[in-house]
mmCIF file of the C-alpha atoms, coordinates in Angstrom:
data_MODEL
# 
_entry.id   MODEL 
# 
loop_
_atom_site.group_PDB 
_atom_site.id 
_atom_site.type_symbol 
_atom_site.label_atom_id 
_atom_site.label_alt_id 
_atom_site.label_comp_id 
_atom_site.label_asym_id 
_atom_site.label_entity_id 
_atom_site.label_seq_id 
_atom_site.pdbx_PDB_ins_code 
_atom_site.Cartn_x 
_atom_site.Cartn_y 
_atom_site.Cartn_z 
_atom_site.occupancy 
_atom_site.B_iso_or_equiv 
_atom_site.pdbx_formal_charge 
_atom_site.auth_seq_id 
_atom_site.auth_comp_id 
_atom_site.auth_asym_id 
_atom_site.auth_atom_id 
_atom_site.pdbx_PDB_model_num 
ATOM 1  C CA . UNK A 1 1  ? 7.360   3.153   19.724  1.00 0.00 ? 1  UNK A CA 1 
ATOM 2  C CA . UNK A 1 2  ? 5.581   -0.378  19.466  1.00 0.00 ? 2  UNK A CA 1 
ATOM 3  C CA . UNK A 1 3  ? 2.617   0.935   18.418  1.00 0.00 ? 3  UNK A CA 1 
ATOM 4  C CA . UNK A 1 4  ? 3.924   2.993   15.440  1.00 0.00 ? 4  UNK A CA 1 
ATOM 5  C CA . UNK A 1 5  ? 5.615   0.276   14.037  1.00 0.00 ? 5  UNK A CA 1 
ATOM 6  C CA . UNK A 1 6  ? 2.681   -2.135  14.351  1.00 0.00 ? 6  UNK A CA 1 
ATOM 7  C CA . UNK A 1 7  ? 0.808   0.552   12.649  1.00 0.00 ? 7  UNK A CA 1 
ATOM 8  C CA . UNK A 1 8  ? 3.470   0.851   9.931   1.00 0.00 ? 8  UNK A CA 1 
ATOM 9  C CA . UNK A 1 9  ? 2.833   -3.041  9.467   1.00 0.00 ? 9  UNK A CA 1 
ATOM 10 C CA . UNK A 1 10 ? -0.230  -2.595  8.874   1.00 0.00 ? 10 UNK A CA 1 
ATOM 11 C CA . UNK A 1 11 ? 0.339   0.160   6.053   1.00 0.00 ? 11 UNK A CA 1 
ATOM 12 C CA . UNK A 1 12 ? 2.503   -2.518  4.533   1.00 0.00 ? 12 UNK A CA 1 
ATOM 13 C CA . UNK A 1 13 ? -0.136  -4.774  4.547   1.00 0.00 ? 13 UNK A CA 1 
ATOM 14 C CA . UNK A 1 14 ? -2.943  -2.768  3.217   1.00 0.00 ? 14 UNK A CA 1 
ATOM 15 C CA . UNK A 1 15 ? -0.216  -1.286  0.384   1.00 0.00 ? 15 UNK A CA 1 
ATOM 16 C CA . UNK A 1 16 ? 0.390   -4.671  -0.699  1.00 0.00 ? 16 UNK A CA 1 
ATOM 17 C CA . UNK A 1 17 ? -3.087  -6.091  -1.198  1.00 0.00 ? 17 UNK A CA 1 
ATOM 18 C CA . UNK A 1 18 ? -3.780  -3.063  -2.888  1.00 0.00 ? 18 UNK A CA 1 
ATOM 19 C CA . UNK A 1 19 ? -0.989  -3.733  -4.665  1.00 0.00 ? 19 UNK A CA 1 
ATOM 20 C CA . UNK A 1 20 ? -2.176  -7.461  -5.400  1.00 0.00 ? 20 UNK A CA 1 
ATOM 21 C CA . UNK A 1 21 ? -5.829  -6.379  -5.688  1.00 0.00 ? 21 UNK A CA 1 
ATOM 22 C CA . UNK A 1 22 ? -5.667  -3.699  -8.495  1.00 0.00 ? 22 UNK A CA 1 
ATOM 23 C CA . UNK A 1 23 ? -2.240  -4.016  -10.226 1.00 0.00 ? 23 UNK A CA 1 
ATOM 24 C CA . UNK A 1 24 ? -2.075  -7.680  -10.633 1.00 0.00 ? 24 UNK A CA 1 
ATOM 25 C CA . UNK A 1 25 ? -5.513  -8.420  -10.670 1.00 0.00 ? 25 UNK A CA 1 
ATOM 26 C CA . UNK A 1 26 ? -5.961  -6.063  -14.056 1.00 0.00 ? 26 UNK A CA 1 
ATOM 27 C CA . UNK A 1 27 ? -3.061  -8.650  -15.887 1.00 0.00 ? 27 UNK A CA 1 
ATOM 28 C CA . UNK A 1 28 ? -5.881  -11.382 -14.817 1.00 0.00 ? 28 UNK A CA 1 
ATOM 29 C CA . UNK A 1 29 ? -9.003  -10.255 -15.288 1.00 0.00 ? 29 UNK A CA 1 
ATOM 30 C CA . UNK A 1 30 ? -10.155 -10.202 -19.070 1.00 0.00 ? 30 UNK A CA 1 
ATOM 31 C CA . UNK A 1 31 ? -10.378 -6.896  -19.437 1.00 0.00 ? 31 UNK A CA 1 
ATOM 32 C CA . UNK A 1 32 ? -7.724  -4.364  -18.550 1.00 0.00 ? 32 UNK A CA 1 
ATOM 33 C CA . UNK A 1 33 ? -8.374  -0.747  -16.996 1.00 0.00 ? 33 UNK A CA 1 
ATOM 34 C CA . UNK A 1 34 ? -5.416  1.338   -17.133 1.00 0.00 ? 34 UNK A CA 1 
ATOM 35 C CA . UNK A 1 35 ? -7.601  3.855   -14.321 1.00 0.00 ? 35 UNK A CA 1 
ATOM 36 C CA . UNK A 1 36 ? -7.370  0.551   -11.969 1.00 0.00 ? 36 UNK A CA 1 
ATOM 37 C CA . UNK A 1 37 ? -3.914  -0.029  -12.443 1.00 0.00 ? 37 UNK A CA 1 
ATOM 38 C CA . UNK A 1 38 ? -3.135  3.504   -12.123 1.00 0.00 ? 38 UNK A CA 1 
ATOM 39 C CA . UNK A 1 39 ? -5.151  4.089   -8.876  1.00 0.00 ? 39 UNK A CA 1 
ATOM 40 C CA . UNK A 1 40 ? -3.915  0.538   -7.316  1.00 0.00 ? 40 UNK A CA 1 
ATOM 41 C CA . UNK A 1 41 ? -0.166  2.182   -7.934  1.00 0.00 ? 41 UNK A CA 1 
ATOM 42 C CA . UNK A 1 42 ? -0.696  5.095   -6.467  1.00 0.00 ? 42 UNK A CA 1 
ATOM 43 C CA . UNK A 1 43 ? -2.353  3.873   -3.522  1.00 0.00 ? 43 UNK A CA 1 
ATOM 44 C CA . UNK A 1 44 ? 0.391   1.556   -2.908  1.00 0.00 ? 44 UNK A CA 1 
ATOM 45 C CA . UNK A 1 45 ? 3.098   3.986   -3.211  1.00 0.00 ? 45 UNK A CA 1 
ATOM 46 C CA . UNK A 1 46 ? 1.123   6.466   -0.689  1.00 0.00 ? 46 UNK A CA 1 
ATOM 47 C CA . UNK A 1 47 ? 0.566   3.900   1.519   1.00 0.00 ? 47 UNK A CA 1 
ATOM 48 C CA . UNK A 1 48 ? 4.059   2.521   1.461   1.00 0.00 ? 48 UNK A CA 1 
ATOM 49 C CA . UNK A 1 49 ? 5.033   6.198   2.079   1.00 0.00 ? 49 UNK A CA 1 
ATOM 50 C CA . UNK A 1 50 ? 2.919   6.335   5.299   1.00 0.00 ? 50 UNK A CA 1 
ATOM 51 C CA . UNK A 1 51 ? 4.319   3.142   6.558   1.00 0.00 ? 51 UNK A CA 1 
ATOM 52 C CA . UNK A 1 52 ? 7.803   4.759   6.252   1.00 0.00 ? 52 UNK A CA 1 
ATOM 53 C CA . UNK A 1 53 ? 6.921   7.813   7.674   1.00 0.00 ? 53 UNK A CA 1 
ATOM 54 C CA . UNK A 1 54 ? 5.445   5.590   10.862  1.00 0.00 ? 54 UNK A CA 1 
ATOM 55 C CA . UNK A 1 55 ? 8.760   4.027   11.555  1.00 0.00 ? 55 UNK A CA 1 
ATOM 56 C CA . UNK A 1 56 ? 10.525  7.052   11.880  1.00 0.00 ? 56 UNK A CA 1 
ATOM 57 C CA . UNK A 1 57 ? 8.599   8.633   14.542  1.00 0.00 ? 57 UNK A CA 1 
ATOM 58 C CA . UNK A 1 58 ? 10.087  8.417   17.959  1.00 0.00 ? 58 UNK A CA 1 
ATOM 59 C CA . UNK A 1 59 ? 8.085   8.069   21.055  1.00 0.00 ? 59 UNK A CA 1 
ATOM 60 C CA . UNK A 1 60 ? 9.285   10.883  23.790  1.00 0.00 ? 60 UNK A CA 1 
# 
């Protein structure tokens, strides 16, 4: 079980840099891609997804 929910950390993790790298870093930079944005969301929310999956998994 420990080693899903280290795994599921590190979804969390990965969603939000993604999160930090291509959503906020689009209201920063000087010019604004709405592909970026779009892609950094969707990422996130698939890799938040995974992570949730992860910690429901039992180990038999």
């Amino acid at each position: 079980m420990k080693k899903y929910e280290n795994l599921a950390r590190a979804f969390y993790d990965i969603g939000k840099y993604a999160f930090t790298a291509l959503v906020v870093g689009q209201f920063i930079a000087e010019k604004f891609s709405l592909n970026a944005t779009l892609a950094g969301i969707s990422f996130t929310v698939s890799a938040f997804s995974a992570a949730l999956i992860l910690e429901k998994v039992k180990e038999e």
